[in-house]
C-alpha positions in Angstrom: 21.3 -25.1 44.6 18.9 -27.4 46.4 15.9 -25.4 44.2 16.8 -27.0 41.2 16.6 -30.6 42.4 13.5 -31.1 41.4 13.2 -28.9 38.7 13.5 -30.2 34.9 14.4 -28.0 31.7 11.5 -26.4 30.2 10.0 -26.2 33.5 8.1 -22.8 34.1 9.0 -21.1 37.5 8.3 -18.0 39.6 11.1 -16.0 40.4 11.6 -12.4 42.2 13.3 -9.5 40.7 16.2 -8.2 43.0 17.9 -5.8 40.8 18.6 -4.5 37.3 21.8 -3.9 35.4 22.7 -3.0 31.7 23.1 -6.3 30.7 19.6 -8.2 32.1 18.1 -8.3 35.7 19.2 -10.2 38.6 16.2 -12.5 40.5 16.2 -14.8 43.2 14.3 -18.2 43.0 13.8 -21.0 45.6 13.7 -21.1 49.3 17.3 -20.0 50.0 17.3 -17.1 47.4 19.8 -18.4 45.0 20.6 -14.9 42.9 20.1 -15.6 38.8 21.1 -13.4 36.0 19.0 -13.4 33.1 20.2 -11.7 30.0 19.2 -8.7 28.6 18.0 -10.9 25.0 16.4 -13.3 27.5 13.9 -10.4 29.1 11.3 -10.6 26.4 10.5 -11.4 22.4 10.4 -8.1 21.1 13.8 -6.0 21.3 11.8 -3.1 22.3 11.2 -4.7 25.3 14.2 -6.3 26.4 14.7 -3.1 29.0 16.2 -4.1 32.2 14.3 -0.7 33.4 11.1 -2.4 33.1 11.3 -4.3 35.8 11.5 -3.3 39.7 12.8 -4.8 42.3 10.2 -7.5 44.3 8.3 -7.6 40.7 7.4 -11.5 40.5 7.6 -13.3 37.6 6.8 -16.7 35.6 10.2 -17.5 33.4 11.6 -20.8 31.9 14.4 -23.0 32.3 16.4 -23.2 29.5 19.3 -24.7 31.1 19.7 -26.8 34.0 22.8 -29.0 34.6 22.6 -29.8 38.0 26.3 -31.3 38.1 27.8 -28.2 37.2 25.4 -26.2 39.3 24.3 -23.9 36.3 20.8 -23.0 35.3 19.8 -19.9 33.1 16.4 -18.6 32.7 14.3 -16.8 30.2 10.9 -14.8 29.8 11.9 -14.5 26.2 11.7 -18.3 26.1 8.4 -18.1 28.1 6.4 -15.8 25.9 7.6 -17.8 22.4 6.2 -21.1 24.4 3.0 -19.7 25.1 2.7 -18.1 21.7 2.9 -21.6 20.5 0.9 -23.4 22.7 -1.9 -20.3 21.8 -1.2 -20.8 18.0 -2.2 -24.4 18.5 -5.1 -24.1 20.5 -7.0 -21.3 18.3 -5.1 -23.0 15.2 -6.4 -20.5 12.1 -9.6 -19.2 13.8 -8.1 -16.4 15.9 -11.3 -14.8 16.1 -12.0 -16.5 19.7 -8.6 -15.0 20.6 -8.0 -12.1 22.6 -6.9 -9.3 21.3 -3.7 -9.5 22.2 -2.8 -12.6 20.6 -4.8 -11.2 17.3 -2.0 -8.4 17.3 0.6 -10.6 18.0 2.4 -10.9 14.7 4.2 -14.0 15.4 0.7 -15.6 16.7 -1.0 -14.2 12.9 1.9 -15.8 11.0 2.1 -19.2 12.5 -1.6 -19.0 12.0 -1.4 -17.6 8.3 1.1 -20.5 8.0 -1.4 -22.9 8.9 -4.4 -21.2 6.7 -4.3 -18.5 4.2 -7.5 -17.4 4.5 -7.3 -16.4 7.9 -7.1 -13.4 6.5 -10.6 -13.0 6.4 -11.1 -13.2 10.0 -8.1 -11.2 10.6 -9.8 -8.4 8.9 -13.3 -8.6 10.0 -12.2 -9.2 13.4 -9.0 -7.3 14.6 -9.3 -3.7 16.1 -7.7 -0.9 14.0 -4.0 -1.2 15.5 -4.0 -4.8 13.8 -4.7 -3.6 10.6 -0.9 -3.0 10.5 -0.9 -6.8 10.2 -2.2 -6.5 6.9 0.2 -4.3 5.8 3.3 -6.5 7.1 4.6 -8.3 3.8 5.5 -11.2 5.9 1.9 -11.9 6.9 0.5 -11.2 3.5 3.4 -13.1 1.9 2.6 -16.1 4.0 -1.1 -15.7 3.7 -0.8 -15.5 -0.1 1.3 -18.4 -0.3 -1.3 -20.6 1.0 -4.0 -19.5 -0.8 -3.7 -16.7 -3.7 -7.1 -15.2 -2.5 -5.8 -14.2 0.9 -4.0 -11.1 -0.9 -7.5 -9.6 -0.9 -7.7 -8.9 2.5 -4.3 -7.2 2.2 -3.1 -3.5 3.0 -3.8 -1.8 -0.5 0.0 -1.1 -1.4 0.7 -4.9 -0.6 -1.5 -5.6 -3.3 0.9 -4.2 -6.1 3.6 -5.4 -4.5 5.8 -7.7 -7.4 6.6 -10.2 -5.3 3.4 -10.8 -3.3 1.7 -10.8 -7.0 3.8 -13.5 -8.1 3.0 -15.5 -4.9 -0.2 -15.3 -5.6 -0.2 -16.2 -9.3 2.4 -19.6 -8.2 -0.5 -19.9 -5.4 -3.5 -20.3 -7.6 -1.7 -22.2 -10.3 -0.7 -24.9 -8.0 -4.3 -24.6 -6.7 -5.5 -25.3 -10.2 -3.9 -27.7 -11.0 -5.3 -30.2 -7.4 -8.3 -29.2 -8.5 -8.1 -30.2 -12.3 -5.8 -33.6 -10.8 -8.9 -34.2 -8.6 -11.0 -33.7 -11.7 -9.1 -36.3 -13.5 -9.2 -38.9 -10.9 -13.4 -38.3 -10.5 -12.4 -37.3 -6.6 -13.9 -34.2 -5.2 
């Protein structure tokens, strides 16, 4: 267990696959080869991919600790937890503007929410800029529920049945209502 001595929670390491069983793969980390189990859920963010055939034995891989207690000798890993971290730290770096993003991250749809979240009108760039396997992003009511949310005129730029969609419409009427009103408030108080 001496690989975990200087290793904190949240820490991002490289590990080795060994083997693969129905309920998550086997790896070995540190010097001595200290055999881990991670999880089956753990393997990855989408349940599509949360395979333990995807991986083959000597595959290497960058995982995270998500729990270390180094009295009781336990530690558990997760790519699962990897890949939301990093979808995170992309959403804050690009922020709204995905359109300096890879593509990857474009079709990410928990990237495009947290980023529709941020600004409805992202949108805009979502449609200009994302290739034609993205345009399913527009037609997740999620993402267009978000988007219209923050900004009424994001439902635009939605798939076409979205746009008759009862409770997206009413998002977007509550949306531009609340909008109308800051902007007759700012009126009021001579602000622009």
């Amino acid at each position: 267990f001496d690989f975990s001595m200087n290793k904190n929670l949240s820490d991002i390491v490289t590990v080795a696959v060994h083997s693969s069983t129905q309920n998550g793969i086997y790896v070995y980390v540190g010097k001595k080869n200290l055999s881990i189990l991670i999880k089956k859920s753990q393997l990855a963010k989408e349940p599509e991919n949360q395979r333990p055939t995807r991986f083959v034995k000597g595959d290497k891989l960058d995982v995270l600790i998500t729990e270390l207690d180094k009295e009781k000798r336990k530690i558990s890993l997760s790519i699962k937890a990897l890949e939301e971290k990093q979808t995170k730290a992309a959403v804050k770096k690009y922020g709204p503007d995905l359109e300096h993003a890879d593509d990857k991250l474009k079709a990410d749809k928990e990237v495009v929410l947290a980023a529709v979240k941020q600004d409805g009108l992202l949108m805009t760039r979502v449609r200009e800029t994302l290739s034609c396997a993205n345009d399913k992003l527009k037609a997740d009511k999620e993402i267009v529920l978000a988007a219209v949310k923050q900004d009424g005129s994001a439902l635009r730029f939605a798939d076409k049945k979205l746009k008759a969609d009862k409770k997206i419409v009413m998002a977007k009427t509550k949306a531009e209502i609340k909008n109308f009103k800051k902007l007759e408030q700012e009126a009021h108080n001579g602000t622009d």
